[in-house]
N, C-alpha and C positions, 0 to 999 in steps of 0.2 A: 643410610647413604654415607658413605667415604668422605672425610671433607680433607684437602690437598691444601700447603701452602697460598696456591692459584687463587683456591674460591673464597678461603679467608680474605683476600687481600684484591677480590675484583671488587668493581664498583658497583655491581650489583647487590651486592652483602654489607658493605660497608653503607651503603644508601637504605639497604633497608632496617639495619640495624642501628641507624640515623634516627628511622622515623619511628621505631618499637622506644626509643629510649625517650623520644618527647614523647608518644602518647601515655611514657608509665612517670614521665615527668607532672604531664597537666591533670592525669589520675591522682597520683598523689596530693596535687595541687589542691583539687576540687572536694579532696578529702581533711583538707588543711592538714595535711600531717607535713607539707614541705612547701615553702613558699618559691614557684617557680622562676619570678623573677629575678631570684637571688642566682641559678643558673644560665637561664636560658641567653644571658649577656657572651655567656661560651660559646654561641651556635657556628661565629669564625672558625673552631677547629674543623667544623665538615672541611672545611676547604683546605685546612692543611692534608686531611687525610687524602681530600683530593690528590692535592701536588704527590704526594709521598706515594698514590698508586700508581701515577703517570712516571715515578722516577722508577719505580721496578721494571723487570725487564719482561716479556721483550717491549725493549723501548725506544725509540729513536732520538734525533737531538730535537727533533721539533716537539717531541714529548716532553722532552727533559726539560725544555725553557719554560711550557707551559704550568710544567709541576713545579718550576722554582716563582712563575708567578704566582699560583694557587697558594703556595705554602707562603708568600712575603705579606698577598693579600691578607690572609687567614691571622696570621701572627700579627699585625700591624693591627685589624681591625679588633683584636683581641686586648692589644695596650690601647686602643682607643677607648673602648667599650670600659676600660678599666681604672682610666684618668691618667695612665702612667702617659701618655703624648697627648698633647694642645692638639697637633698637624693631623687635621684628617685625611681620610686615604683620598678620597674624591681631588683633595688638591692633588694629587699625582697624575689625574687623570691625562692631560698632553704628552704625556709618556708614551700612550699608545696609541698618538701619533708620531712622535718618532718610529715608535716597534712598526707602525706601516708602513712608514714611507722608509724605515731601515731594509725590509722587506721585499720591497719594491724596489729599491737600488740595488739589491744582492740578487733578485729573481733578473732583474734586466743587463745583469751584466754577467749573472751565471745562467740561461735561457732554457738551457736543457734540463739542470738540473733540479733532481724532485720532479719531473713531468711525469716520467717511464721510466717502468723498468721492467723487462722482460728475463728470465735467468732459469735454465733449466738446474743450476743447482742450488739456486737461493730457496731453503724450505721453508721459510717465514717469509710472509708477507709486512711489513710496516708502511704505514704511511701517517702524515699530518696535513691535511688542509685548514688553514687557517685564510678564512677571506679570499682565498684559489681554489683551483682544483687538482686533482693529484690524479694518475694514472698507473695503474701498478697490474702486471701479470706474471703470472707465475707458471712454470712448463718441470716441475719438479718433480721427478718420481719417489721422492720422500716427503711430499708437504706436510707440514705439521701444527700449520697455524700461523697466526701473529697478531697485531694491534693497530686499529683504525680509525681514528680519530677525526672526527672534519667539526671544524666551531667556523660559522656563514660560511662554508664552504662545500666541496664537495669532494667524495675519492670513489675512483670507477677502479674495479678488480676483478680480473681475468683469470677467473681459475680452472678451465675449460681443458686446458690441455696439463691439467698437475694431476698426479695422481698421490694418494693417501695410501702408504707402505702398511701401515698398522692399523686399528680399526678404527680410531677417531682424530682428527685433527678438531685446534678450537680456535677460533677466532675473537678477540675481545673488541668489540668496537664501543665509541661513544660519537654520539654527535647528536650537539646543540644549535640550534638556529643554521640545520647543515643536513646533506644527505650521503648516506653509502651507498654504494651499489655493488654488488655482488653475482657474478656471473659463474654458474656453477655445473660441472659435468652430471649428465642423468644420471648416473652409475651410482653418485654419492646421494646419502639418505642427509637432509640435513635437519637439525635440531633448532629450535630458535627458542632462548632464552631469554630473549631482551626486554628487558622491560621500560614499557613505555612511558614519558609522562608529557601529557599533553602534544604527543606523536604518533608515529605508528609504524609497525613492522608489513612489512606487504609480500607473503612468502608464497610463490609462481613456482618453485622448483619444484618437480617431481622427478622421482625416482624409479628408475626402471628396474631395477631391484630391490626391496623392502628389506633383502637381507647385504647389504651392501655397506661399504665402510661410513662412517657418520662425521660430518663437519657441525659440531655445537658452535653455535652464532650464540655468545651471550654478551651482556652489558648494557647498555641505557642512552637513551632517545630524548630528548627536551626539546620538543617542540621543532623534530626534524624528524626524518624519516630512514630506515632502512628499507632496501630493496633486494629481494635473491629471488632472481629468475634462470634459467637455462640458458 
């Protein structure tokens, strides 16, 4: 199989090749050929890698914040873990209550915006629900995919009236303590790659052609759910 910039650098491959590196960490361990606690104080980088996949594109700004938090946690928690800083991360913690209630000042005085969006030439889909809900559809005769993120939140997506020019569009979503939802024309055969942890994928769509163009759903679920129904 082909491997593309893309799959290098989804959260899918990076997560799993997370978990192949500790289990060959506590192997060696058990084998005393390498003492694991001498690394395993590095586990902070998952979370930069995090940040660094939410800064790639396609990405929005609600991505982009989220990946500059991922990557400050990750790196802070890495000089803690290391003696270089006294200040633990946890004392930052009222910060995000500012980040909600900055949120909630900027949601109520900008109302519409981030609710909807409907655009028969927009051929990506993005969105961020963080602690809201997002509504996004799409009516594009070239869709090509995009990136779906909901963290306690939720994003509903309409792609009933988009049609796929070429033979597969991909969609990346994640969502933790949060759900997607995905509304999808019969005609497209869809693929679902997500992997789950401690969630679940719930895939209702059928295809009225078996030989029809394909929408891959890939990326990762914690303890939230994706939804693709017709």
């Amino acid at each position: 199989m082909p491997f593309s910039f893309r799959t290098l650098c989804s959260r899918r491959f990076i997560f799993g090749l997370l978990v192949v590196a500790v289990g060959v960490l506590f192997t060696l361990d058990n084998l005393n050929l390498v003492h694991a606690e001498h690394y395993i104080r590095f586990w902070p980088a998952a979370l930069i890698l995090l940040g660094v996949v939410h800064l790639l594109p396609p990405s929005d700004a609600g991505r982009r914040v989220w990946g500059v938090i991922w990557m400050f946690a990750g790196a802070w928690l890495i000089l803690e873990n290391l003696d270089i800083v006294d200040v633990s991360l946890w004392a930052f913690w009222p910060l995000l209550l500012v980040l909600i209630g900055a949120t909630m000042i900027w949601r109520a005085m900008a109302p519409r915006a981030g609710r909807s969006s409907t655009s028969a030439t927009d051929a990506t889909v993005n969105a961020t629900a963080v602690m809201s809900g997002v509504v996004r559809a799409s009516a594009s005769p070239d869709f090509r995919g995009g990136a779906l993120t909901a963290v306690m939140g939720g994003c509903e997506v309409d792609l009933r009236q988009a049609t796929i020019a070429g033979s597969e569009a991909v969609i990346d979503v994640f969502a933790m303590w949060g759900g997607i939802e995905l509304r999808v024309p019969e005609r497209w055969v869809v693929v679902n790659e997500v992997l789950p942890i401690l969630g679940g994928v719930d895939q209702k769509a059928r295809a009225s052609n078996p030989d029809g163009p394909r929408l891959i759903v890939r990326g990762t679920v914690v303890m939230g759910g994706v939804d693709i129904s017709n």
